[in-house]
VOBATI-108001 format. One record per residue (C-alpha): residue number from 0; residue in one letter; x, y, z. Coordinates in steps of 0.001 Angstrom, whole numbers, plus 500000, padded with zeros to 6 digits. Last residue first. Layout:
BEGIN
{NUM, A, {X, Y, Z}}
...
//
This chain:
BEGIN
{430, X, {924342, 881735, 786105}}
{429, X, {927171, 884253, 785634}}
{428, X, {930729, 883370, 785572}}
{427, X, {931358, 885514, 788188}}
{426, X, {933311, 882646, 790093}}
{425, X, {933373, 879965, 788008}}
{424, X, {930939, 877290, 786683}}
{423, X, {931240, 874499, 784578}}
{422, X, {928096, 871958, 783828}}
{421, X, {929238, 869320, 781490}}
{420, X, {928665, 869198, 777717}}
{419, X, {931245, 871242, 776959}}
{418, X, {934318, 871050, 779151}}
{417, X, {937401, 871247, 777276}}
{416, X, {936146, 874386, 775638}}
{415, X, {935691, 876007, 779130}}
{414, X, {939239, 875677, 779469}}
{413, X, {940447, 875482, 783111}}
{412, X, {942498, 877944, 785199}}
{411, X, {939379, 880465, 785845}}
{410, X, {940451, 879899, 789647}}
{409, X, {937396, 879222, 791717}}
{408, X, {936617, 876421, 788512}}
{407, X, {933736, 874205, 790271}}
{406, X, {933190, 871580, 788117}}
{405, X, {929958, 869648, 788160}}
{404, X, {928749, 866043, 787346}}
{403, X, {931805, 864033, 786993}}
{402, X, {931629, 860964, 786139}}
{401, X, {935043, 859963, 785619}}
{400, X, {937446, 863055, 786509}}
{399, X, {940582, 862591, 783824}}
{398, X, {937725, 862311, 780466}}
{397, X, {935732, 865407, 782237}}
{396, X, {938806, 867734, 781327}}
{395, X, {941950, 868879, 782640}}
{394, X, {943919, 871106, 780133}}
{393, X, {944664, 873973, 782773}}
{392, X, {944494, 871935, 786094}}
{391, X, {948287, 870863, 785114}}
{390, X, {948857, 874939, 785245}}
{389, X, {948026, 874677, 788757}}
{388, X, {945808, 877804, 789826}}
{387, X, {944302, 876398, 793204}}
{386, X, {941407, 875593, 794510}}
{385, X, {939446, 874046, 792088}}
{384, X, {936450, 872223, 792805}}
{383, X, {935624, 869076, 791539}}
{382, X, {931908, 866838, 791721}}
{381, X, {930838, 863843, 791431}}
{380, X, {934163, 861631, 791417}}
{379, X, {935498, 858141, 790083}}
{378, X, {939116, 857753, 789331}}
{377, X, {940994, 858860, 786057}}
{376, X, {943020, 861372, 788382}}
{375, X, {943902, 860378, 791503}}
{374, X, {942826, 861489, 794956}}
{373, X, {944420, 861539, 798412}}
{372, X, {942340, 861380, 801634}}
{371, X, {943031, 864543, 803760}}
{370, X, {944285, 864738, 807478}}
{369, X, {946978, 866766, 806706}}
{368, X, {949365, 864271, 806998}}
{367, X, {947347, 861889, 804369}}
{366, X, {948226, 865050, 801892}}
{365, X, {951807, 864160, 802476}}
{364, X, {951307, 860606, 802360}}
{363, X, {950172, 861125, 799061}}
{362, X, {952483, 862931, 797329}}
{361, X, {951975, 866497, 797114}}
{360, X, {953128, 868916, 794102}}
{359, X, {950404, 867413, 791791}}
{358, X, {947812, 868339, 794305}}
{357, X, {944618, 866449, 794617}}
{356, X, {942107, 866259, 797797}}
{355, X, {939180, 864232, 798718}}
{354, X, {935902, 864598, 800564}}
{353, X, {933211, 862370, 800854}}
{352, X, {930378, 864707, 801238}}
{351, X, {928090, 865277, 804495}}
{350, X, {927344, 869193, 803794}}
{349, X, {929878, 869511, 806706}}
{348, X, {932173, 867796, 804860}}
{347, X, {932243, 870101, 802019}}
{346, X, {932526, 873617, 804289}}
{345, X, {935835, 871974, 806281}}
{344, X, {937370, 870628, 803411}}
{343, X, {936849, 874050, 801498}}
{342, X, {938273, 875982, 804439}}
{341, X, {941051, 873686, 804478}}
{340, X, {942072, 874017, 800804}}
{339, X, {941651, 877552, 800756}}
{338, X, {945439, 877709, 801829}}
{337, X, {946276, 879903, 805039}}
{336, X, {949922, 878427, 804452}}
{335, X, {949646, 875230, 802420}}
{334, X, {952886, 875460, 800368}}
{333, X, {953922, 873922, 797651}}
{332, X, {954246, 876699, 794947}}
{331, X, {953694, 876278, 791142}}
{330, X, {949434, 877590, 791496}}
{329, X, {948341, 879058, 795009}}
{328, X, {947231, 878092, 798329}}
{327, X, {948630, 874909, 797893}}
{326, X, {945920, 871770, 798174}}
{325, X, {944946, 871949, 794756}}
{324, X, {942043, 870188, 793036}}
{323, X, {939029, 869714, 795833}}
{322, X, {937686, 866193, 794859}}
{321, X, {934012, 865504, 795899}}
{320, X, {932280, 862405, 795959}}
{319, X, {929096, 862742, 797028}}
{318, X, {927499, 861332, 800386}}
{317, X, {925469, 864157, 801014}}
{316, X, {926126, 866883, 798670}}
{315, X, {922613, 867931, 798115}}
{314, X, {920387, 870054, 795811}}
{313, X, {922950, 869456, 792923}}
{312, X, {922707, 873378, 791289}}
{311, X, {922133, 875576, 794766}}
{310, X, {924599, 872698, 796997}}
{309, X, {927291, 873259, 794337}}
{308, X, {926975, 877297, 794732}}
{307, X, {927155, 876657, 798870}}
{306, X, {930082, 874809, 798323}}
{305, X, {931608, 878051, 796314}}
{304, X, {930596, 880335, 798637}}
{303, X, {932033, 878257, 801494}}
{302, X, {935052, 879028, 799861}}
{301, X, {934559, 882808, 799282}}
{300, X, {933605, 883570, 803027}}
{299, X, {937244, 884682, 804186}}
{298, X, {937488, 887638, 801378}}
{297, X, {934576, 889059, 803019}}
{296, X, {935844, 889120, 806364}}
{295, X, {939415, 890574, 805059}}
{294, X, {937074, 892627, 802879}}
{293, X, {934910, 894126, 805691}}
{292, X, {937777, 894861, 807896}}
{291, X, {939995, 896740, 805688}}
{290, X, {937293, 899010, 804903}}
{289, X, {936294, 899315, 808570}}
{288, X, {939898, 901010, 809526}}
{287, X, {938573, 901502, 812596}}
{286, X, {940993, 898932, 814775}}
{285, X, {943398, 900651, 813585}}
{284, X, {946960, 899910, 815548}}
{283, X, {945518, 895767, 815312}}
{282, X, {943642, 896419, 812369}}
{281, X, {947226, 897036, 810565}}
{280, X, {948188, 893226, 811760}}
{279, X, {944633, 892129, 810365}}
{278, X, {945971, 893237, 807071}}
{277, X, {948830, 891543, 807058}}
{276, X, {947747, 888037, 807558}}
{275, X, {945348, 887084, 804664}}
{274, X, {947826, 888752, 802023}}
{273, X, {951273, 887554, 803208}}
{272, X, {951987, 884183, 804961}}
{271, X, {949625, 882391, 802005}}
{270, X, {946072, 882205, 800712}}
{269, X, {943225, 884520, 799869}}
{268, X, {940661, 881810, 798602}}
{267, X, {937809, 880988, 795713}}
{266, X, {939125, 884080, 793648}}
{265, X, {937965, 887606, 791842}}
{264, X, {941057, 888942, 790253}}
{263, X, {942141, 891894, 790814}}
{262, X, {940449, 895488, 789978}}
{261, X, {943257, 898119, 788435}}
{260, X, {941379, 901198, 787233}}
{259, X, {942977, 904585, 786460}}
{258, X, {945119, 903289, 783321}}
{257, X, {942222, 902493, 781269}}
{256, X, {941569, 898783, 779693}}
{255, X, {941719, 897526, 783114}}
{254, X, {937557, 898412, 782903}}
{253, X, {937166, 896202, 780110}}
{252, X, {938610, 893479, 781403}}
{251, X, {937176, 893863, 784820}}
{250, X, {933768, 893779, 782852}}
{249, X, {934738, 890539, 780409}}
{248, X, {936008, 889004, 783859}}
{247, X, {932780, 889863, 785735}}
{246, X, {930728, 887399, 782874}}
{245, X, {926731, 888340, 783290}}
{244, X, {924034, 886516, 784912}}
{243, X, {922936, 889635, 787481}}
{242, X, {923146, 887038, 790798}}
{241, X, {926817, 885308, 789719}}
{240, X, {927526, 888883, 788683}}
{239, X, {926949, 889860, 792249}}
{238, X, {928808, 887529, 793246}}
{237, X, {931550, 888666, 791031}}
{236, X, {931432, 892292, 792423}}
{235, X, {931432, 891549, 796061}}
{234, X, {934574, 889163, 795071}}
{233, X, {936702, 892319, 793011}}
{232, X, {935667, 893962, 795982}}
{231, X, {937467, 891633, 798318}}
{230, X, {939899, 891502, 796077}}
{229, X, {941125, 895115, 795748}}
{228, X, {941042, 895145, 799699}}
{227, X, {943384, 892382, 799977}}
{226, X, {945553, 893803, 797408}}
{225, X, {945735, 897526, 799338}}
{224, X, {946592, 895083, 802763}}
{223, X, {949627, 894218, 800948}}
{222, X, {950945, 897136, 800090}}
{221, X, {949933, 899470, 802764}}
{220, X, {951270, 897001, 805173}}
{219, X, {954391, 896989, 803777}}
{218, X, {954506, 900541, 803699}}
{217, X, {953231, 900942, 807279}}
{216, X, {956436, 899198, 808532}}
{215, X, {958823, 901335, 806355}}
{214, X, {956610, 904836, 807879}}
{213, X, {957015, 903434, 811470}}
{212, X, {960419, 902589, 811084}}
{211, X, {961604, 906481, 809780}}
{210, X, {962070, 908273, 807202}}
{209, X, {961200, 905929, 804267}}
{208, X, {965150, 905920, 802619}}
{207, X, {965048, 904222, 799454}}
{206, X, {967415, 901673, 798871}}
{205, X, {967593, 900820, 795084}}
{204, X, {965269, 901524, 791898}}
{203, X, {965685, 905203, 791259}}
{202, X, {962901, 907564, 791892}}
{201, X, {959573, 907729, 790805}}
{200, X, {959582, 904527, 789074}}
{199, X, {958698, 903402, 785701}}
{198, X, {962443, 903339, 784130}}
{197, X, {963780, 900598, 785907}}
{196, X, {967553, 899368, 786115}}
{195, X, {967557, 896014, 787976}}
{194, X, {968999, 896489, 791234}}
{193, X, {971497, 894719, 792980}}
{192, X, {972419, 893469, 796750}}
{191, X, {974453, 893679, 799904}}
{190, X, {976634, 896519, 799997}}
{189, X, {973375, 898980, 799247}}
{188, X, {971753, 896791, 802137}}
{187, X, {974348, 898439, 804834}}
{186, X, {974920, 901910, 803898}}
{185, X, {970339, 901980, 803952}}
{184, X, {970832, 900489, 807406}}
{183, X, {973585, 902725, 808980}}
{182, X, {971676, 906511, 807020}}
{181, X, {968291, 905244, 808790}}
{180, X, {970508, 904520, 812158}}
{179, X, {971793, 907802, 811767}}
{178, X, {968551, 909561, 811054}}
{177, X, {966974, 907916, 814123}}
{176, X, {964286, 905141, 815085}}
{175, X, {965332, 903673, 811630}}
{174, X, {963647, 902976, 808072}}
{173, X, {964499, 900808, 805181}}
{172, X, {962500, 900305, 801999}}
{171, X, {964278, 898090, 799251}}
{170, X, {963189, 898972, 795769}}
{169, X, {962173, 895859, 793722}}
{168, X, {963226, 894207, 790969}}
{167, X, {966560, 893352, 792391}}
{166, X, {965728, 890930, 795907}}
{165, X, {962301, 890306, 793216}}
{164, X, {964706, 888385, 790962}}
{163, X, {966376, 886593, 794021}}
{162, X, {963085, 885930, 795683}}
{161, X, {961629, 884126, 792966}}
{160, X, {960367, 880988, 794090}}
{159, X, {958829, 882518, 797621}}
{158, X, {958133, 886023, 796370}}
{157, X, {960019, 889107, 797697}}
{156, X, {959232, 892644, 799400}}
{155, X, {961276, 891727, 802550}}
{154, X, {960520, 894878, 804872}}
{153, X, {963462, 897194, 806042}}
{152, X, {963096, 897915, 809863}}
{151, X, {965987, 899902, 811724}}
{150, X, {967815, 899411, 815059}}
{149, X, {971424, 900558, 815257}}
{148, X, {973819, 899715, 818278}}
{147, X, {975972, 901405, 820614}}
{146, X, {974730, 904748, 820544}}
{145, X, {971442, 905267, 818386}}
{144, X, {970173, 901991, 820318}}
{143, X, {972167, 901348, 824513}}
{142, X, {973251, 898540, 825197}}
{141, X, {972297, 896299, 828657}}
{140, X, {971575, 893793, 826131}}
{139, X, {968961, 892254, 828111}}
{138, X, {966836, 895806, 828854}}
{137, X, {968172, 897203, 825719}}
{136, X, {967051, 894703, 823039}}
{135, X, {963573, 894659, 824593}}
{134, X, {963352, 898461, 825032}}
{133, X, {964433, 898492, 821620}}
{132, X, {961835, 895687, 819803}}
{131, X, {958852, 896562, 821193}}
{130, X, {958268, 900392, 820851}}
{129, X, {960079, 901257, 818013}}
{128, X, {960399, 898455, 815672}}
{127, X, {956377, 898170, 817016}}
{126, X, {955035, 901289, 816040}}
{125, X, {953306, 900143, 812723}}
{124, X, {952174, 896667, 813098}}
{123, X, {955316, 893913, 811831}}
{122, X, {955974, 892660, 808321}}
{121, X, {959660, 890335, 809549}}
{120, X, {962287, 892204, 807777}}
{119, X, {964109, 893699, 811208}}
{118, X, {967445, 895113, 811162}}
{117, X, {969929, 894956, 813686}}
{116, X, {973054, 897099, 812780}}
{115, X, {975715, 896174, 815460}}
{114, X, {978757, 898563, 816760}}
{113, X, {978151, 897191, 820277}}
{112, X, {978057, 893654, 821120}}
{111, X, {974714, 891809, 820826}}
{110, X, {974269, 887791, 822786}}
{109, X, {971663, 888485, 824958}}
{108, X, {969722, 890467, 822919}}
{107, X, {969718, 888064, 820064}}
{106, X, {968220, 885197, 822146}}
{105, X, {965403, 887913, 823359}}
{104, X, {964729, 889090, 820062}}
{103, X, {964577, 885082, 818714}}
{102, X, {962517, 884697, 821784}}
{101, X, {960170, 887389, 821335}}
{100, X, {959750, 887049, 817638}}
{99, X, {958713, 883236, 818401}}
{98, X, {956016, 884184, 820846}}
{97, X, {954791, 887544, 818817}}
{96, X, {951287, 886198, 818282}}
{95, X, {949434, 889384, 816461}}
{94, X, {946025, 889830, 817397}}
{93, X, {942855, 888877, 815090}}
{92, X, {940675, 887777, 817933}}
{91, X, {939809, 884379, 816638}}
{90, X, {942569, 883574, 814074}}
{89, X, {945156, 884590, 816220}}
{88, X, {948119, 886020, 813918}}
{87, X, {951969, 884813, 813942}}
{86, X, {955221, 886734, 813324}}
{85, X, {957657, 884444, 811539}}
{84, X, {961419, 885437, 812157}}
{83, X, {963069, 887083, 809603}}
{82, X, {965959, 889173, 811406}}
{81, X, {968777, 890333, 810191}}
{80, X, {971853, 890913, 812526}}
{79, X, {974603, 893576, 811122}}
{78, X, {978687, 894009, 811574}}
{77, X, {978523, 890664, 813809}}
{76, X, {980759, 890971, 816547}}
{75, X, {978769, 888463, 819021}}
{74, X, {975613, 887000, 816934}}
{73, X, {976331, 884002, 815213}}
{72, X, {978362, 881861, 817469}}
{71, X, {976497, 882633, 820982}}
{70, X, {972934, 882967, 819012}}
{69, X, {973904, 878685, 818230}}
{68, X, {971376, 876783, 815814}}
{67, X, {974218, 877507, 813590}}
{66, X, {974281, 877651, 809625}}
{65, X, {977305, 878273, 807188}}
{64, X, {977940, 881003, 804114}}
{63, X, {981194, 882098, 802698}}
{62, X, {983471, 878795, 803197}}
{61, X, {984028, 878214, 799765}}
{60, X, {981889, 874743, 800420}}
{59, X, {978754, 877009, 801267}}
{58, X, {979090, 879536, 798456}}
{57, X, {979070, 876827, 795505}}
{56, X, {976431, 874737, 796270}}
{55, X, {974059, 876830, 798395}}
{54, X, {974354, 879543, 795108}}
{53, X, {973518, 876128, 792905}}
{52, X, {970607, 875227, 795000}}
{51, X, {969402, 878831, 795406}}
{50, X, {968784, 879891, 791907}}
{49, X, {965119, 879382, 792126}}
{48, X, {963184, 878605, 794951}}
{47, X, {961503, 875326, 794781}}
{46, X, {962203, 872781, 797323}}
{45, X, {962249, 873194, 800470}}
{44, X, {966118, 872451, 803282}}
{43, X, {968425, 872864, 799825}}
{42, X, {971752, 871193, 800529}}
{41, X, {975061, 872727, 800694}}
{40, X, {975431, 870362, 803659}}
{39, X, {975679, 873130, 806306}}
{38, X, {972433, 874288, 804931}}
{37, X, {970747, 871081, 805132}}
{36, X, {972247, 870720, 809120}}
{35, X, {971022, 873819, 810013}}
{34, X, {967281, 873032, 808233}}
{33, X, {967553, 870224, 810225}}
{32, X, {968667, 871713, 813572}}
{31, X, {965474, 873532, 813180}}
{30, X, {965956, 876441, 815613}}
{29, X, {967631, 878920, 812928}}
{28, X, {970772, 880976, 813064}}
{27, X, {972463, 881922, 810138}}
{26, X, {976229, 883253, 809472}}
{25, X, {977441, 885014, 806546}}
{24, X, {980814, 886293, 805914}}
{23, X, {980135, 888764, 803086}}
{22, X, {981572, 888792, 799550}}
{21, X, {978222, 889752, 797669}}
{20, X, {977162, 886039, 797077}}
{19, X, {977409, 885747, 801334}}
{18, X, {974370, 888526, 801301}}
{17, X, {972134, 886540, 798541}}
{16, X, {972849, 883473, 800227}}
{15, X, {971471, 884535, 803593}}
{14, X, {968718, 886389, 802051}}
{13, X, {967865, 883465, 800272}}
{12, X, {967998, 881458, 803814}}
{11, X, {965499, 884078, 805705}}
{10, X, {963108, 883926, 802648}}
{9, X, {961969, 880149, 802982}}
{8, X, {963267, 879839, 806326}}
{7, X, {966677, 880070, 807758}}
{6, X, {965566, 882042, 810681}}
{5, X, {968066, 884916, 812101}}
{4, X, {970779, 886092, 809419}}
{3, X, {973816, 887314, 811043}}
{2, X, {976558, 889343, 809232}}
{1, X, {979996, 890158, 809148}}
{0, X, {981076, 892447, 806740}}
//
């Protein structure tokens, strides 16, 4: 096949790779003529994933995969268009920003021939494959879908870092607007990847046919908005262990220990492009789901929480020095999307502290771009709060933080042995 990936990003590009590694002619779009350039290179554009240097190196010199910022190359007679273009959420009102879907739809639109399979991967509201997406593509395309074109949704399920193992751990969910354009995109993603054999699900790991778009779309959704949920209470209940004096973890340990409960992780922040965004996409078709609500809101007060915590033991903060450890929003990746990090900032500084930041995955200048001064172990500090779960935060003790007076674990990452003699709290730690 022929086949047009749109947005080369961190799971747009796997994807790409993944399809060309199955014998496809693979094509992808993406604005950044950097990320085009990269790509053309057989270089990596971000660090980290696994596996996709050496696929980049050996399927972009055989001539299988190469990057456009052109719709007019990529999309005219291509056997399938995927789509993986970042959808967007207003932090005040809680709406989905669909500027940059638009225009990748809209680019797309003007460029599709018939006998396409389009086939959205981007989490969307329920409804919207349906009711946004084909009267767009069929006012500009002049085409009409479930006759000369196919328009399905099929969520990516994957990890950044280990999207090619979760590409065949996981089933992949596609739905259409129509049984033949369910039937086209399930044909299509069984000819593009693998499944690992597994024994625990209902049905056999592969393509699984949802039905229709609305049903894939809520799926993903469901998923992730189920997690969010799970640790908002998982919070409510370590507060209130931080009020009771007992350990939460012992409790969630022991109620894990039967099959019917599975509480998270309590946690200072909900960070990155999935968790803290997808559920306020399913408020915006159910606005009553009040559940949902109340632990996305919930979930959003943990880091000042935490500063509020230092304030109760230290009295003040003013002119402290305070190092928040970890500016990713979570442990191995580097990547600042909805990170507690800026929360934290935010809270600290407005109890007057001097505020720095430490990541080993940042130099620097990087953190400088964010506005943040840069610390370094073995120098001075008051106080450290951990943000996120690196595993070099696992053996750090008061030795590599010079006077340190508190630490703030909102990951449970640190050994509590290491720290004796120095106050250590964590999040349902007790008093």
């Amino acid at each position: 096949m022929r086949i047009a990936v749109v947005a080369l990003g961190k799971i747009g590009l796997p994807l790409a790779v993944q399809y060309a590694g199955k014998g496809h002619e693979v094509i992808g779009v993406d604005v950044n003529p950097a990320t085009v350039e990269a790509v053309n290179a057989a270089r990596e554009p971000f660090p980290g994933e696994a596996e996709l240097a050496d696929r980049l190196a050996r399927l972009v010199p055989a001539g299988a995969l190469r990057a456009t910022t052109d719709y007019a190359e990529a999309i005219p007679g291509a056997d399938a268009v995927v789509l993986v273009v970042p959808l967007f959420v207003n932090d005040e009102t809680w709406e989905p920003d669909f500027e940059w879907m638009d225009a990748a739809t809209r680019s797309l639109a003007e460029h599709l021939t018939p006998g396409t399979l389009v086939s959205y991967e981007t989490t969307l509201p329920v409804g919207t494959t349906r009711g946004r997406w084909k009267p767009l593509i069929e006012e500009i395309s002049g085409l009409k879908e479930g006759e000369d074109f196919h328009l399905v949704f099929s969520p990516e399920r994957v990890l950044t870092g280990r999207v090619f193992a979760d590409l065949r751990r996981y089933p992949k969910l596609v739905g259409g607007l129509n049984q033949a354009g369910t039937e086209a995109g399930i044909r299509f993603y069984e000819q593009v990847l693998d499944f690992d054999e597994r024994t625990d699900l209902p049905h056999p790991n592969g393509v699984w046919d949802m039905g229709t778009a609305e049903a894939a779309e809520m799926a993903k959704l469901a998923e992730t908005t189920y997690r969010d949920v799970n640790i908002g209470l998982a919070n409510q209940f370590a507060v209130y262990a931080d009020k009771a004096g007992f350990d939460i973890q012992r409790v969630i340990d022991a109620c894990n220990s039967q099959p019917y409960s599975h509480i998270h992780r309590p946690g200072i922040a909900v960070g990155g492009h999935c968790i803290p965004v997808y559920p306020r996409l399913y408020l915006s078709t159910d606005p009553d789901a009040s559940i949902v609500r109340t632990a996305r809101s919930f979930n959003a007060t943990m880091p000042q929480y935490v500063v509020d915590r230092a304030v109760e033991v230290l009295g003040s903060l003013e002119g402290m020095r305070v190092v928040v450890l970890g500016a990713s929003y979570r442990g191995k990746v580097k990547e600042t999307a909805f990170s507690g990090v800026f929360p934290t900032v935010e809270a600290l500084r407005k109890q007057g502290a001097q505020v720095l930041v430490h990541d080993p995955m940042y130099t620097d200048a990087e953190l400088a771009g964010f506005g943040w001064d840069a610390y370094h172990l073995g120098d001075a500090v008051d106080v450290a709060i951990v943000q996120a779960d690196h595993p070099e935060y696992a053996t750090l003790a008061p030795a590599d933080l010079p006077g340190v007076r508190l630490l703030l674990d909102g990951r449970r990452v640190t050994d509590p042995a290491l720290w004796a003699g120095t106050p250590r709290l964590t999040i349902g730690g007790g008093k």
